[in-house]
N, C-alpha and C positions, 0 to 999 in steps of 0.2 A: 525550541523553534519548530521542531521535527511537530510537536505535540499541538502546537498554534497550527499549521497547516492542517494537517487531518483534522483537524475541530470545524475549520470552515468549511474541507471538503465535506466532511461529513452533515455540517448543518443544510448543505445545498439541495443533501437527496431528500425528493421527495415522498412519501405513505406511496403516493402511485408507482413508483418505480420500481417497487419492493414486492407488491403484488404478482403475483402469482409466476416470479421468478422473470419481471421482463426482461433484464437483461440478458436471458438466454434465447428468448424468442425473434421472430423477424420482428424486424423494423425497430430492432433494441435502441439504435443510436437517438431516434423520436421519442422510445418510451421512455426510459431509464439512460438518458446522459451524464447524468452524476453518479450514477453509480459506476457509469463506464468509465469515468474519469476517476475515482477511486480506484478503481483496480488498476487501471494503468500506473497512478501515481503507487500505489502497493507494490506493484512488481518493479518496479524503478528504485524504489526504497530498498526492496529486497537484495535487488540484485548487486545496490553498493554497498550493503551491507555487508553481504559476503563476499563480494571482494574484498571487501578493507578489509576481513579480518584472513582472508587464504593469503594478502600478500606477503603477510608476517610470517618469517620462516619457523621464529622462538615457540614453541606449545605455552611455554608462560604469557609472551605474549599474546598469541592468541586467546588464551584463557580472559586474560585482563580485557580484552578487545569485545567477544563477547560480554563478559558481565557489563562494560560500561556500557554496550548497545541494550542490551536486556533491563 
């Protein structure tokens, strides 16, 4: 499912947005919206990611928690 999402978000961005880094520029929200919406959605992913796996106390679990994320 994780892999269906980023497929669409990513089909959304467009060649322009990509150009010459707009999303670090002003007025990124106009330029490059989809890309700003991938990164958000990437640090969102991120960040449950690693939680799910710090809240496991076991280093085996953890390990298994990791590789099934990976």
């Amino acid at each position: 499912q994780i892999t269906l999402i980023e497929h669409g978000l990513l089909l959304d961005i467009g060649l322009w947005e990509l150009s010459g880094q707009a999303w670090n520029k002003e007025g990124k929200e106009q330029k490059a919206p989809n890309v700003l919406n991938y990164i958000a959605w990437f640090n969102r992913l991120s960040r449950w990611v690693s939680t799910q796996i710090i809240q496991l106390s076991d280093e085996v679990e953890r390990a298994a928690a990791i590789t099934k994320f990976v």
